[in-house]
N, C-alpha and C positions, 0 to 999 in steps of 0.2 A: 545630812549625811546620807541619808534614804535616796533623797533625788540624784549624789552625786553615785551613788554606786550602780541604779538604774541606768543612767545616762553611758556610764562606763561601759556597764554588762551590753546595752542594746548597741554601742558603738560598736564594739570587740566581735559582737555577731553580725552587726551588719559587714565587719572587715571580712570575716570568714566567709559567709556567705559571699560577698564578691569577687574572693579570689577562687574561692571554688568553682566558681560562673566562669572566670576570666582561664583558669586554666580547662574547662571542660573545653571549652573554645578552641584554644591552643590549641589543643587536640586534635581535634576536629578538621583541623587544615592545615594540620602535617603534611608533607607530600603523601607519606602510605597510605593515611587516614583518604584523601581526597582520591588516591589510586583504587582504594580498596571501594569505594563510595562508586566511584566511574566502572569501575568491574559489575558491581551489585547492578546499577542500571543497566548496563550492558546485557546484562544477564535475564534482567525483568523483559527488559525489548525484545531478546530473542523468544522466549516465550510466548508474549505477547504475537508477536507475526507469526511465530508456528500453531498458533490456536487461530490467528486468522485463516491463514493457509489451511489449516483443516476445514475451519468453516464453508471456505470458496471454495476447494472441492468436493467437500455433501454438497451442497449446491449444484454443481457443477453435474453432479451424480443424479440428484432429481431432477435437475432441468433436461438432462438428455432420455431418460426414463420419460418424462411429463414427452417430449417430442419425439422417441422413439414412439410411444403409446397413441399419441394425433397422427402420425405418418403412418403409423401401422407394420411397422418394422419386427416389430415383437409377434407379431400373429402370425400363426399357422397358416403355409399357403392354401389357397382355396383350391379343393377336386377339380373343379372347371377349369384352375390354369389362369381365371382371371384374374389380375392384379388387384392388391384394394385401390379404391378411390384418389389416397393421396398420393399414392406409388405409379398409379397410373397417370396422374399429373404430370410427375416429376422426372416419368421416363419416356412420355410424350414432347416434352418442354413445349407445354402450347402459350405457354404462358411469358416466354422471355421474346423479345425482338431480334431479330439476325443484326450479328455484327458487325459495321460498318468501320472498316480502317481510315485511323488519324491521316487527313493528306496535308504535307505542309506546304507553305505559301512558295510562290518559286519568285527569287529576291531579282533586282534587274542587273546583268551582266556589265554595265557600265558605271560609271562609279562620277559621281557630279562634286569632285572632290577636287580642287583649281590649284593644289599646291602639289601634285603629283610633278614626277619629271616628266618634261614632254620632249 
């Protein structure tokens, strides 16, 4: 009598238990459910790229600081009038080659093409 009332009771909760499972599910992939799910990400993303975008421009911020500060852009001009070292580089350009323009190919005027009309 013992076994068969056990067996009843652990059936009847394993039943419960499954259908509880099965409609949490249902649920869950309602159209709303699955809209509301697609928004929340939606939302986590935008987030997420606006914390990157902060990121890339502090960045952005010390990397021009770090090059304003080696170029010497930031510094007080000198009494003498003379440039710093790197400004004097850059306003000499001793350093770049003269530009030489693209010439392109000149194609031959006659055409060795046998099916033209003659």
């Amino acid at each position: 009598m013992f076994r068969r009332t056990f067996w009843f009771t652990a059936g009847a909760a394993a039943g419960v238990w499954a259908t509880t499972k099965v409609n949490r599910k249902l649920r869950q992939l309602t159209p709303e459910s699955l809209a509301a799910q697609a928004a929340d990400k939606a939302i986590e993303t935008g987030h997420r790229l606006k914390e990157f975008a902060l990121d890339v421009r502090a960045g952005m911020v010390q990397r021009e600081a770090e090059l304003g500060e080696a170029l010497g852009l930031d510094a007080p001009p000198p009494e003498d009038g003379e440039l710093p070292e790197g400004r004097r580089r850059a306003a000499l350009g001793a350093t770049r080659p003269p530009h030489t323009p693209y010439t392109y190919p000149v194609l031959p005027t006659h055409s060795n093409n046998r099916n033209e009309d003659h």
